[in-house]
N, C-alpha and C positions, 0 to 999 in steps of 0.2 A: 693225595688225600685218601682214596681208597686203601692204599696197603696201610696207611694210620690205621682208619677207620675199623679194616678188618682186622688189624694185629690186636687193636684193644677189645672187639668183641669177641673173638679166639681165647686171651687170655682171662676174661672174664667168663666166658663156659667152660674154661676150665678150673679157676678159682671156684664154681659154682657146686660142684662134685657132681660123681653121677656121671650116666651115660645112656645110651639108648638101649643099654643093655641090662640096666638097673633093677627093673621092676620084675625081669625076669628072677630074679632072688626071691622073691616072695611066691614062686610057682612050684607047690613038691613035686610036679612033676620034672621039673627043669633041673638037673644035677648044676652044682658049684663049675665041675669043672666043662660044661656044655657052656655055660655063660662066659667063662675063662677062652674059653676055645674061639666064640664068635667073637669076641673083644681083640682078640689075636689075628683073627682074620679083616679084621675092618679096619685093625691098627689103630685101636682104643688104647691099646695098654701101651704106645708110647709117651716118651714126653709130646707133653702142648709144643713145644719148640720146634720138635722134628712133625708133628703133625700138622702143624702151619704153615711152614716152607714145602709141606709136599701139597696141600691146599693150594698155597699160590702160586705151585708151579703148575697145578691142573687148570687153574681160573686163567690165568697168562694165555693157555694154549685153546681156553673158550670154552672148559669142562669145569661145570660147574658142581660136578658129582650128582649120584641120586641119593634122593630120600630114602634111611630107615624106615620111616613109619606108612609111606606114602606108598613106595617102591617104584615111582617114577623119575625120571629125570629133572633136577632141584631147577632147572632154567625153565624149562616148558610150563613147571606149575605157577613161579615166582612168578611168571613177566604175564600170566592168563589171569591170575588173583590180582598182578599190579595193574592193569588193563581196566578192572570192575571199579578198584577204589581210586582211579583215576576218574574213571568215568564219574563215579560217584564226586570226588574234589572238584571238579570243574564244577557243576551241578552247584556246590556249595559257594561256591567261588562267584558264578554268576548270582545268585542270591545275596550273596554280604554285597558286591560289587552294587545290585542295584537299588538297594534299600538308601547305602550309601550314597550314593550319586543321589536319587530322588530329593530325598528328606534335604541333602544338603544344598539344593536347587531351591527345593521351594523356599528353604531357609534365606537366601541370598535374594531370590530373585521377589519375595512379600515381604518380609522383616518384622516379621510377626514373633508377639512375644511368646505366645506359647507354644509356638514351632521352634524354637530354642529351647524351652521347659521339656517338650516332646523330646528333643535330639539327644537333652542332658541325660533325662528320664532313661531314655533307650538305652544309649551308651552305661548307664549305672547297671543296668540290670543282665544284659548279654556279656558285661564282664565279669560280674559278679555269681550270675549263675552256673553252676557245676554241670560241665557236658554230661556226670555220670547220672546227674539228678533228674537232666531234660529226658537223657537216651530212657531212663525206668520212667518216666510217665508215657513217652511215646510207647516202649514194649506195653505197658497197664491198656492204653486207648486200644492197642491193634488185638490184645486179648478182648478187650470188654464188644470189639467190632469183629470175633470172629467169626470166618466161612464169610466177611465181605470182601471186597477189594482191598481192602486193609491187611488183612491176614498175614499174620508173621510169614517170609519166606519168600512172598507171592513176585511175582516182576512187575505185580501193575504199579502203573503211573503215580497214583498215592502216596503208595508206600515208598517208593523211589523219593518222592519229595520230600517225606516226613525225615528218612536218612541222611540226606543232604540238607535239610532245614538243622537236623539237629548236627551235624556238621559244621554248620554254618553260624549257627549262635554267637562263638566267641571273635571269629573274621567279623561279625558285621560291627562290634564294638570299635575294634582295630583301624577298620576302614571309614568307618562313622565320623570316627575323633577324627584322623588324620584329614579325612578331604573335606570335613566343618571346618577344622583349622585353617589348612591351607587355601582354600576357595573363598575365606571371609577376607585372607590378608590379601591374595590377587588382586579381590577388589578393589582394595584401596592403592591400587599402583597405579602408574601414571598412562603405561599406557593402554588402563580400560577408561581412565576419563580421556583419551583422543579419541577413543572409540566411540564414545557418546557425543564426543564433540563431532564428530562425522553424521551423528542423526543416526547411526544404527539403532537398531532394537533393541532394549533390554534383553532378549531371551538370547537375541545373536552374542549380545558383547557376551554373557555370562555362560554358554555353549562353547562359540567357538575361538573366545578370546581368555577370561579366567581359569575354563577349567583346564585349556593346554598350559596354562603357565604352572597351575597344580598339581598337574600329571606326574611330575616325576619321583614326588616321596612316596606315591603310591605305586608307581611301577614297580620303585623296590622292594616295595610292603609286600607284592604279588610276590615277586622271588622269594621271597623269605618268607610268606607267611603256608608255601609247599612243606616246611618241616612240622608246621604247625596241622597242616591239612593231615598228612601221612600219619603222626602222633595222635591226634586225636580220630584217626581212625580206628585203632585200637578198641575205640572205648562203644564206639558207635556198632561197628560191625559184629562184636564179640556179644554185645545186648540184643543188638535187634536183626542179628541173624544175617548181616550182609557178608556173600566169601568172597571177601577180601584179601588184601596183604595184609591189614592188621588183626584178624582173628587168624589169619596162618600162620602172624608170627605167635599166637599166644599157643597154640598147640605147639610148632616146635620147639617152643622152652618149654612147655609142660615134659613133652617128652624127651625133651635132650637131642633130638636130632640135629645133631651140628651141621652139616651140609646144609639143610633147609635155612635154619638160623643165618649161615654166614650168607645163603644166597640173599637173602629178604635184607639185612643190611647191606649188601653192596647193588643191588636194584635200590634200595628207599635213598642211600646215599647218593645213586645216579641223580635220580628224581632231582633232587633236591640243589645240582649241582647244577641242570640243564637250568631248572627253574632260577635260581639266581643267572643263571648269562642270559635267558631269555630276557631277563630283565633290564639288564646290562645293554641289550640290544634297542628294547623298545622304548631305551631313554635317548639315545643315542641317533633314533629313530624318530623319537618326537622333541627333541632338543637341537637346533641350530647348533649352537652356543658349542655345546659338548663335542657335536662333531667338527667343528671348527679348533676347539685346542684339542682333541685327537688328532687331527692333520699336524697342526702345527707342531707335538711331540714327538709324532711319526719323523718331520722333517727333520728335526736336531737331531 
């Protein structure tokens, strides 16, 4: 998956034109053949083909190369930027996860008409609305609130949440739909009415009995909705000032720094892959059933 992943983003910085050496053109004091010269020494001026196979035999050996533009080493910055918008994706993550769960409790457990109207309402609007539209009214509030806790840039607590909120907008639609859906159809299986035939509580049956049978299309959802967290970081961190892996990766295509580019794709590809087996694990984890025909395939 990753020599896919990076052969096709290699070839497309190269189909792209240009190089970290480009803008030097536009500097009279830079002669033609000075920009010639470093292009030669960084090994700009071969083919993409031969510059990729020597890429991946540096990555193979755990050399991830350094930054052009940075002049540090492309591992130490990747995985310290991917660390922040991690930090930050979780953040977002627990926010959709418990707007989700909530809304779709009280949904189940009072049967209230306009806590379904509320749930329809929500879900329309958190998919509908544009992360780049939310992230420019949060940057407008933290100007119109500056020199407070708000303040573009700041670490405090606020601002941390308004980045992750707006993170989190299009996950909570995501997760919204799915655990309404699946948590209304739990209900009606048979064995939440033994459960109630037992004299349980309503809050027990719908806790620790509906929502584990629900669990599992959302576990996946959590794996897969990592490509969606990492991508719409992009949008979020480049607006309202978070350094992240997604405002690192917009400077290294701004500037052409291939190194930094192919590091940030094979870290966001990591991400993304650990995130899907995590998921894979904690179905597996929370499913009998699943672990019992994994044995059974294991033995044939």
């Amino acid at each position: 998956m990753l020599t896919a992943v990076s052969a096709i983003a290699f070839m497309l910085l190269g189909r792209a034109g240009g190089d970290a050496f480009t803008t030097l053109r536009d500097n009279p004091q830079v002669s033609a053949e000075t920009v010639e010269r470093l292009r030669e020494i960084y090994g700009l001026d071969r083919p993409v083909s031969v510059r990729y196979l020597k890429w991946l035999g540096s990555f193979a050996t755990g050399d991830m190369g350094e930054s052009f533009h940075f002049r540090v080493g492309v591992a130490e910055l990747v995985f310290s930027r991917l660390a922040k918008t991690a930090v930050l994706g979780l953040a977002a993550l627990v926010i959709a996860w418990s707007v989700a769960f909530l809304l779709s409790f009280l949904s189940v457990r009072f049967r209230k008409r306009w806590l379904e109207k509320l749930i329809e309402f929500l879900i329309l609007i958190t998919a509908s609305t544009p992360r780049i539209a939310l992230a420019l009214f949060v940057l407008a509030l933290m100007v119109w609130t500056s020199g407070s806790a708000l303040a573009i840039g700041s670490d405090s607590p606020a601002s941390f949440i308004l980045n992750a909120f707006v993170l989190a907008v299009p996950l909570i639609a995501i997760f919204l739909a799915q655990t309404h859906n699946e948590l209304n159809a739990a209900m009606g299986e048979d064995f939440v009415q033994l459960a109630r035939a037992k004299g349980l509580g309503e809050n027990t049956v719908v806790i620790k009995h509906a929502f584990r049978a629900a669990l599992n299309p959302l576990l996946t959802l959590f794996g897969l909705s990592l490509g969606g967290v990492i991508g719409g970081s992009v949008i979020v961190e480049t607006v309202l000032g978070w350094p992240g892996i997604g405002a690192l990766m917009v400077t290294a295509v701004r500037v052409r720094d291939v190194p930094l580019v192919m590091g940030v794709v094979v870290a966001a590809s990591i991400a993304v892959w650990l995130g899907n087996s995590l998921g894979e694990v904690l179905q597996l984890v929370n499913d009998k059933r699943l672990r019992d025909a994994e044995n059974f395939f294991s033995k044939e």
